[in-house]
MARGU-454016 format. One record per residue (C-alpha): x, y, z; residue number from 1. Coordinates in steps of 0.5 Angstrom, whole numbers. Layout:
BEGIN
      c1      c2      c3     i
       X       Y       Z   NUM
...
end
This chain:
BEGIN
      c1      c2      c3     i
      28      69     -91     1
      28      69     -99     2
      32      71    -105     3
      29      76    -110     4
      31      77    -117     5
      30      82    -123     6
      31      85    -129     7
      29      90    -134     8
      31      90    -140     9
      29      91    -148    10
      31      84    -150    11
      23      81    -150    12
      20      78    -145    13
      21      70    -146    14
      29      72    -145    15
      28      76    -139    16
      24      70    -135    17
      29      65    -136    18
      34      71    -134    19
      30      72    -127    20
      30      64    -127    21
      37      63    -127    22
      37      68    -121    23
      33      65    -117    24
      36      58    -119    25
      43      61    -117    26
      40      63    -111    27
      36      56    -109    28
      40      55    -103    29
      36      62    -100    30
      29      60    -102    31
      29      52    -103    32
      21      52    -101    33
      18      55    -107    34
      20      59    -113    35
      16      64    -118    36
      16      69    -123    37
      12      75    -126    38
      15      77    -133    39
      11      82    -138    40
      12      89    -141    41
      10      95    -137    42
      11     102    -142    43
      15      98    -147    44
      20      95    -142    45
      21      87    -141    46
      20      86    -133    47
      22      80    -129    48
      22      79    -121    49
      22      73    -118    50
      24      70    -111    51
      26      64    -108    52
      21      63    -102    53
      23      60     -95    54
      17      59     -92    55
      17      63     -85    56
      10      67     -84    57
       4      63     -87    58
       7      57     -90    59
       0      57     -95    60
       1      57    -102    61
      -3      63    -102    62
       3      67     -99    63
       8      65    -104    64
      11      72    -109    65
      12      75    -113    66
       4      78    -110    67
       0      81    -114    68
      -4      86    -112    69
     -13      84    -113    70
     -13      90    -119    71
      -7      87    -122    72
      -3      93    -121    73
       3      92    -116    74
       7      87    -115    75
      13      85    -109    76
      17      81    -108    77
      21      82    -101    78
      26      79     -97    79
      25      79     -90    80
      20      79     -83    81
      17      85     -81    82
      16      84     -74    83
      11      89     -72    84
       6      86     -79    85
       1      84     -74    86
       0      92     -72    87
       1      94     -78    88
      -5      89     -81    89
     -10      92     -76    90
      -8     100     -78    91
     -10      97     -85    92
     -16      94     -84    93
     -19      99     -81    94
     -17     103     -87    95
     -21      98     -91    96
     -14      93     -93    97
     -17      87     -95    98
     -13      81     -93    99
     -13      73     -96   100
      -7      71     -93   101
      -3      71     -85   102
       4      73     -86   103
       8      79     -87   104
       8      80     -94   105
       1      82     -97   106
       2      87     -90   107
       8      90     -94   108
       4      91    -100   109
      -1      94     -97   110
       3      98     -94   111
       6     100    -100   112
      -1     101    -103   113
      -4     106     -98   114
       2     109     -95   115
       7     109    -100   116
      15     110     -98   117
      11     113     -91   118
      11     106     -89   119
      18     105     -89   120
      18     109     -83   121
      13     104     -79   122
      17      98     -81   123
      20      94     -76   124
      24      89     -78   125
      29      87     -84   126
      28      87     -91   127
      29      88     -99   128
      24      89    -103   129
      22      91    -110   130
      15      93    -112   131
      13      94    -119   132
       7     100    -120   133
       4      98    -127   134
      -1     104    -128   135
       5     109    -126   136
      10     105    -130   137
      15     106    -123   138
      19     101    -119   139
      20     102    -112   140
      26     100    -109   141
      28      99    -101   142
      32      96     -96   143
      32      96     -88   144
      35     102     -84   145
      41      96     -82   146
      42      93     -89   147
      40      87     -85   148
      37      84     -92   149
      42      84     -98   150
      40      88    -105   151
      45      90    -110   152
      44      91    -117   153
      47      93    -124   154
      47      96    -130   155
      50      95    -137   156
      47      96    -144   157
      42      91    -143   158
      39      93    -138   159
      38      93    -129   160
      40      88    -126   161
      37      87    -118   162
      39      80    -114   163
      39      79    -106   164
      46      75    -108   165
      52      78    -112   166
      53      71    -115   167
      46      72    -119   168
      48      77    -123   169
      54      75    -125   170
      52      69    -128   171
      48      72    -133   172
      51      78    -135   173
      55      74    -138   174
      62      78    -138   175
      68      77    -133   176
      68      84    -128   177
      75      88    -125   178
      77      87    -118   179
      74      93    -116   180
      81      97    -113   181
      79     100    -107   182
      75      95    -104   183
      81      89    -105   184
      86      95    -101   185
      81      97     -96   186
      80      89     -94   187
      88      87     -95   188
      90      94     -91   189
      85      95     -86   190
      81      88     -85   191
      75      92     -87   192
      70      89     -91   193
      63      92     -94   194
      64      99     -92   195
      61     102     -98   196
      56     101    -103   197
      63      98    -108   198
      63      91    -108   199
      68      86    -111   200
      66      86    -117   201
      66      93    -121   202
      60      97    -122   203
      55      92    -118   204
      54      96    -112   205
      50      95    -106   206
      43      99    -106   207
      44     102     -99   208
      41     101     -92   209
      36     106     -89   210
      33     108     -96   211
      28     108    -102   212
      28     110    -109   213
      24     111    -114   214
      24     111    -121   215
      21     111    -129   216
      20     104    -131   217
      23     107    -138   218
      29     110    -135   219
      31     103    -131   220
      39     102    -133   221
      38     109    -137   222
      39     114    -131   223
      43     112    -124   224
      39     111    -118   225
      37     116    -114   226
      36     114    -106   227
      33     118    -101   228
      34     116     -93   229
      28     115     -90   230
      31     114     -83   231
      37     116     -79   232
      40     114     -72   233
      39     120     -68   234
      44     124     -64   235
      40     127     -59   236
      38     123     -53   237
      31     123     -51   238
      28     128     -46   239
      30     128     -40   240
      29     122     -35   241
      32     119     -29   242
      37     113     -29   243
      32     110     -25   244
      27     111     -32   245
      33     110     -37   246
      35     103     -34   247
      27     101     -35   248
      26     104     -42   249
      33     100     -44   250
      29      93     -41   251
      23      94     -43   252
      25      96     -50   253
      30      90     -51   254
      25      85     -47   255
      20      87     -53   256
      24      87     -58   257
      26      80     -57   258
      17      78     -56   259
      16      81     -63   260
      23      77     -66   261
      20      70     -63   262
      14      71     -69   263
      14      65     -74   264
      10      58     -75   265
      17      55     -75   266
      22      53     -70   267
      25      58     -67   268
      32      57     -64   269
      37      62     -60   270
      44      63     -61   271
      47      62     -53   272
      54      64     -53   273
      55      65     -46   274
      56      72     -46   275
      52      77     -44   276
      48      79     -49   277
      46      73     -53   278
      44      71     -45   279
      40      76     -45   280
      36      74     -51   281
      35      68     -48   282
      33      71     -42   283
      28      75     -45   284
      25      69     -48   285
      24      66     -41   286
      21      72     -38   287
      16      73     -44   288
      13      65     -43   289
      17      60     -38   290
      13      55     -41   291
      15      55     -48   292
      19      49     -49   293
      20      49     -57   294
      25      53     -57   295
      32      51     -57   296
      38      54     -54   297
      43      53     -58   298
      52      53     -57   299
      57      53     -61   300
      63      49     -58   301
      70      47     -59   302
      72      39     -60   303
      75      39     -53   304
      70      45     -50   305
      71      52     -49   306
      72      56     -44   307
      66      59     -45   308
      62      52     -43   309
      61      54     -36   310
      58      61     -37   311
      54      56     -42   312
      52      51     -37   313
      50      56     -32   314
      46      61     -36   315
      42      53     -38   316
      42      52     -31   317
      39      59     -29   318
      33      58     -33   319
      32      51     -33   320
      33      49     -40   321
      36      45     -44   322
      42      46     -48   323
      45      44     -55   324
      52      44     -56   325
      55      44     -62   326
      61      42     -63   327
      64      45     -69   328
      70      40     -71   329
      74      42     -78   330
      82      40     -78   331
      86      45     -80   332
      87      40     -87   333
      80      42     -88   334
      81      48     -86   335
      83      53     -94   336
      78      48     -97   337
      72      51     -92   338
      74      58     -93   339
      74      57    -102   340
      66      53     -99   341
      64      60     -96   342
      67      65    -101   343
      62      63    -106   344
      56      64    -100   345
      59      70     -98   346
      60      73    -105   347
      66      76    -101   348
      73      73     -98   349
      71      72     -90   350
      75      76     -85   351
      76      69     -81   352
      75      63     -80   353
      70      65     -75   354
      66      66     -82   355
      67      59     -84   356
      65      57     -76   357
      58      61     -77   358
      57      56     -82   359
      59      50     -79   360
      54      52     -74   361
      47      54     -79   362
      49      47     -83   363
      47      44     -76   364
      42      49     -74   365
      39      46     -80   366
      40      38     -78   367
      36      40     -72   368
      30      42     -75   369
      31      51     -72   370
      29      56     -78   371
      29      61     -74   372
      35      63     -70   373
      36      70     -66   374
      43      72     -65   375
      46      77     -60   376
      50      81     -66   377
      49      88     -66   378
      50      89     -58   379
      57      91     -58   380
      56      97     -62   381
      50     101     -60   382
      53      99     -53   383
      60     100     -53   384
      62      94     -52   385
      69      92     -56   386
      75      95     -53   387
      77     100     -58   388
      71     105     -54   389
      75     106     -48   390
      81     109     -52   391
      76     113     -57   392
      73     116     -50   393
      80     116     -47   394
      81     120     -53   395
      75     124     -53   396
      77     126     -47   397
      84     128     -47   398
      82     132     -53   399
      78     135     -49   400
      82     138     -44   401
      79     133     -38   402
      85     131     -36   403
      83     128     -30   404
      76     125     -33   405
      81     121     -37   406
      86     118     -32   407
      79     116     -27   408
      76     111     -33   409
      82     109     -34   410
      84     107     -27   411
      77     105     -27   412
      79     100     -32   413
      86      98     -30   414
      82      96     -22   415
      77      92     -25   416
      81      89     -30   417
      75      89     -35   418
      79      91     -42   419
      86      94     -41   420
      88      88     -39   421
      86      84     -46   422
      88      91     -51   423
      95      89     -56   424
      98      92     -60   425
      97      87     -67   426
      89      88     -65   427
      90      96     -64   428
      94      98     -69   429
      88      99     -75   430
      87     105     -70   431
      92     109     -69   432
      96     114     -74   433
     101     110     -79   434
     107     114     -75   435
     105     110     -70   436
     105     103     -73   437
     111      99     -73   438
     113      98     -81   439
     111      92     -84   440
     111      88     -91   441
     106      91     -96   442
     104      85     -99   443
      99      89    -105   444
     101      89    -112   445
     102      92    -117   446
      94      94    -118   447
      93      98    -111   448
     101     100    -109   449
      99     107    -112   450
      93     108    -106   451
      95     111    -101   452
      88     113     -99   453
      85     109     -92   454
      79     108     -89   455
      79     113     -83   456
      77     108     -77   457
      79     113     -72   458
      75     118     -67   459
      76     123     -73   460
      74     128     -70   461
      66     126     -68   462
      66     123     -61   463
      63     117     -60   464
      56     118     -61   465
      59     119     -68   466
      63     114     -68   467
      58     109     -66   468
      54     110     -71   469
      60     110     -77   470
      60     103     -74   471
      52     101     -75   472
      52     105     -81   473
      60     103     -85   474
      65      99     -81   475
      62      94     -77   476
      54      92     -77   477
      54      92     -85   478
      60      86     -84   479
      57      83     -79   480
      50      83     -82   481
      53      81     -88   482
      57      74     -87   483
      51      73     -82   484
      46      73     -87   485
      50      69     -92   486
      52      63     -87   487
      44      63     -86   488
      41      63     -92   489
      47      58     -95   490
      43      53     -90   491
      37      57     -91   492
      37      59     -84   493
      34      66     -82   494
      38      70     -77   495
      34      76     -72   496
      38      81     -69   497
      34      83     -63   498
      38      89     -62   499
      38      92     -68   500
      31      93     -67   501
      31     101     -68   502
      27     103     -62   503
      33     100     -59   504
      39     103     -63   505
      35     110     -62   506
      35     109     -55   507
      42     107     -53   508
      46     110     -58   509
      45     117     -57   510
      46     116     -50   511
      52     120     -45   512
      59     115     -46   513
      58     115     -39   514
      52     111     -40   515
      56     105     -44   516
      63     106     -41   517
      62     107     -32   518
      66     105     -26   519
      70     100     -31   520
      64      96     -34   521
      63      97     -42   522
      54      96     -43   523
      54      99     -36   524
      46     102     -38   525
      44      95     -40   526
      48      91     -35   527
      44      94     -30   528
      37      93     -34   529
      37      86     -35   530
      42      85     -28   531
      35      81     -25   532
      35      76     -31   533
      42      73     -30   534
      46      70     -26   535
      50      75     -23   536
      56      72     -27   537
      54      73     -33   538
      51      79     -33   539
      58      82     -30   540
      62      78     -34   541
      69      82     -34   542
      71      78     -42   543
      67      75     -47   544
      71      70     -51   545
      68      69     -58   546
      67      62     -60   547
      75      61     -60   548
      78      57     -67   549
      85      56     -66   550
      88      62     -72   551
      94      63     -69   552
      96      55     -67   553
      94      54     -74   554
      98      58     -78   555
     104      58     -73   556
     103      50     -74   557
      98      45     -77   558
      97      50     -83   559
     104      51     -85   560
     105      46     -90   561
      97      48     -93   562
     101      55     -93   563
     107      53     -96   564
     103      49    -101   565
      99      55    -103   566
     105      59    -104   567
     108      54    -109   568
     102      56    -114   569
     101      61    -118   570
      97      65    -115   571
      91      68    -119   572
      91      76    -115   573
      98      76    -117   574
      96      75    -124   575
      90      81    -123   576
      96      86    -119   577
      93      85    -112   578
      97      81    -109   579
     106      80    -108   580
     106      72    -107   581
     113      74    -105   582
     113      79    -100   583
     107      76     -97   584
     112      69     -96   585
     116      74     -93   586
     111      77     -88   587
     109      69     -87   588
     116      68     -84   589
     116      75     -81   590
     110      71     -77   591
     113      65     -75   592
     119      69     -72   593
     114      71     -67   594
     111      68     -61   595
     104      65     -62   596
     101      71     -57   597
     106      76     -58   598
     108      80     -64   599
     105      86     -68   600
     103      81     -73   601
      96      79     -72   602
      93      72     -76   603
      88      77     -79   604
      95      81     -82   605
      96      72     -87   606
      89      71     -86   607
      87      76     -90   608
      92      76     -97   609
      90      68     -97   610
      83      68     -97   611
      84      73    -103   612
      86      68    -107   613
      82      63    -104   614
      76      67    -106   615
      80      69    -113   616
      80      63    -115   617
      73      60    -114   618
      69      66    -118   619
      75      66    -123   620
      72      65    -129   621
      67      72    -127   622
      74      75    -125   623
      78      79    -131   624
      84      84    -130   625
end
């Protein structure tokens, strides 16, 4: 909902205002409703923190940040919703919290006030935040349990650095920054983004998600940062309850999860893409108040329709309601130019031009008058949902000696023809150990030939519990959660993730496979939840097609000559040793040389090389070898 911004330093008050001024500037698009400041000197070090405010809960002036607590003694500022402030307000009332404002931010503060780090725990919601103690001359930094809510900071010799965009810090730092190594391999190799607290830019790092730290105001860019884990995903499943009991809890759960997400005093939206899961939401919404018209249900489309508009129509006809399409048309002209656009919201290159598609539609969102829009993201994890789960517990099984378990899933599967039939080798192979891998072209320059290192996206040894919560923890959520909070914020849209509520998670993760993965269904426990909310043709869907951008068709076709035109440059990663223009050309023709649906070359294998260079060239005056 906002951008934060903070320094501390030792360069004199005035300069360490106009340094938060300027974050928070950067950052305008995030908070256009209001900006402010708190800026003095606490145990001999200049303090700044400010926020860029969109106005969401109590649109009041007096719920404007930084807050100041009655005694003058804390101040917050904080990015984010906490869904359950109306409880949380009425715990502290009873422990004589005294409040002048109707949203969530003076609940946070006091929180922080009366239970310290303890009421991290009690949060539901997405957040992060930074709350000055000036009597104790600490700061307390936090963010939520998913990483919903950005944070990143800095240190250099002036001092700590903390901003909700990466961009905010680069522009007053006034250095240029290496691409950090690791993070260009694992992006260029694996298609991985966000999957540590490493960003792009060496030494600006991710303050991570689930913690909290504390530390002297006198020691801030003196000492490293000490985060502490205030939660962690559980493994073991609750106590023992009937199927019947589990599928109720799973509904009931959902359904509140989603009653808490629609509390705003502005207009609120749904994302309807037709699948299961943001059709559930919309679902829930209906259940939760059939009478409540003012919000809208809202679909991407292609120019000529989707294959997804019939799942859309029926899921609007079931529930009565109107639904607005958007039609998300850019020509493959357009197309580099888009993705150079997004790269400087997205602080990252995009994994695809689906970035470049959520974009188009939060821009719309915005001209339709929607602040707040609820999102399915998050389903396919805590759920099993993505096909690589079925060969993970094929796997698993195997492993374990279940021979014969492993060949009924898989038998399962191939009947009902859910996932088996959609598996290809292009989109399989980041799974599968590199002497199984058809050889390809390394297009990695001179500066990442020599890591060899790769991020282990496989089983590894954890089973699929584990591996679910590697996904909400490093190689899925923090990517999604990340491009989503960007395109949002860029149109200053907030996104909700009913599914990431934590009661959730803690709920279906820890559960049996055999929960998720049955009778070949993926999401079986929560198919069968919500089955009574949904036409039945959605809530059994055997596919889910993604809002479909035409990637593959464009680099066979209409991209071409904007390809051949960008290879004809000089190319600013082969510059910086990231990228060999040369063997990426000759991966390019090794593409062309396959079918348009076939072929162990995938878009994902051209796209990402590209949208490197793209987002080079656009932070390039940041960016030093």
């Amino acid at each position: 909902m906002c951008g934060l911004a903070g320094f501390f330093s030792s360069l004199g008050p005035e300069r360490t205002r106009n340094t938060v001024a300027t974050m928070l500037e950067v950052q305008r698009h995030r908070g256009p409703d209001h900006a402010g400041i708190w800026s003095g000197t606490v145990c001999g070090m200049d303090i700044g923190v400010g926020l860029a405010r969109l106005k969401i809960l109590d649109l009041s002036d007096a719920a404007n940040q930084p807050m100041v607590s009655e005694d003058g003694r804390y101040i917050l500022v904080y990015n984010g919703e906490i869904y359950n402030y109306v409880e949380l307000r009425s715990e502290l009332a009873a422990c004589d919290a005294i409040f002048r404002t109707e949203g969530d931010t003076e609940v946070v503060l006091q929180a922080l006030i009366h239970w310290g780090s303890g009421a991290f725990a009690r949060f539901n919601g997405m957040w992060s935040l930074a709350l000055l103690d000036r009597i104790a001359g600490e700061v307390l930094l936090s963010r939520d349990r998913f990483g919903i809510k950005p944070l990143y900071t800095y240190t250099d010799d002036r001092g700590l650095y903390i901003s909700s965009e990466i961009k905010a810090i680069l522009e007053v730092t006034e250095r240029r920054f290496q691409v950090t190594p690791q993070v260009a391999n694992a992006f260029l190799n694996q298609n991985l983004l966000c999957a540590s607290r490493a960003t792009f830019f060496s030494g600006i790092e991710e303050f991570p998600a689930s913690c909290w730290a504390v530390m002297p105001v006198g020691e801030l860019g003196k000492k490293h940062l000490s985060p502490q884990r205030y939660w962690a995903i559980p493994t073991a499943p609750l106590a023992s309850r009937s199927e019947c009991e589990l599928i109720d809890l799973v509904r009931t759960t959902f359904i509140d999860s989603v009653r808490l997400r629609l509390r705003s005093d502005v207009p609120i939206g749904v994302l309807l893409s037709g699948g299961t899961d943001s059709s559930a939401i919309a679902a829930a919404l209906q259940y939760l108040n059939p009478n409540r018209n003012d919000i809208k249900l809202i679909s991407a489309v292609g120019v000529n329709g989707s294959d997804e508009q019939p799942f859309i129509d029926a899921m609007a006809k079931h529930l009565n309601r109107d639904v607005e399409k958007v039609s998300l048309d850019y020509s493959a002209s357009t197309a580099f130019d888009l993705v150079s656009e997004v790269s400087w919201f997205n602080d990252e290159p995009p994994g695809s031009f689906s970035t470049v598609a959520h974009y188009l539609l939060m821009k719309r969102a915005k001209e339709l008058g929607v602040t707040v829009l609820l999102s399915g993201q998050g389903a396919d994890e805590i759920l099993c949902g993505y096909k690589k789960y079925l060969g993970f517990y094929v796997q698993e099984l195997l492993g374990s000696g279940n021979w014969i378990a492993a060949a009924n899933v898989s038998r399962q599967f191939l009947k009902r023809g859910t996932i088996l039939s959609q598996v290809h080798y292009r989109d399989a192979k980041r799974y599968l150990p590199q002497w199984l891998r058809i050889p390809e072209i390394d297009v990695r320059g001179s500066a990442l030939l020599n890591l060899n290192e790769r991020v282990n996206v496989g089983l590894n040894g954890s089973g699929i519990i584990g591996r679910q919560i590697s996904d909400v923890e490093r190689l899925s959520v923090p990517a999604l959660v990340h491009y989503e909070d960007r395109m949002s914020m860029a149109a200053a849209r907030e996104i909700r993730l009913p599914f990431l509520d934590y009661r959730l998670v803690s709920l279906l993760v820890p559960l049996p496979v055999e929960y998720k993965l049955r009778d070949g269904w993926t999401k079986w426990i929560f198919r069968r939840a919500i089955e009574t909310m949904l036409p039945k043709e959605i809530a059994w869907r055997k596919d889910k097609q993604h809002f479909i951008v035409p990637q593959n068709e464009w680099f066979h076709g209409e991209l071409r000559d904007s390809i051949s035109k960008l290879l004809s440059d000089q190319w600013l990663t082969e510059d910086l040793g990231l990228i060999d223009r040369k063997k990426f050309h000759a991966r390019y023709i090794a593409y062309l040389g396959n079918r348009k649906h076939s072929g162990h070359l995938s878009f994902k294998d051209l796209f990402a090389p590209i949208a490197l260079e793209l987002w080079a060239r656009r932070f390039q005056q940041h960016l030093t070898h």
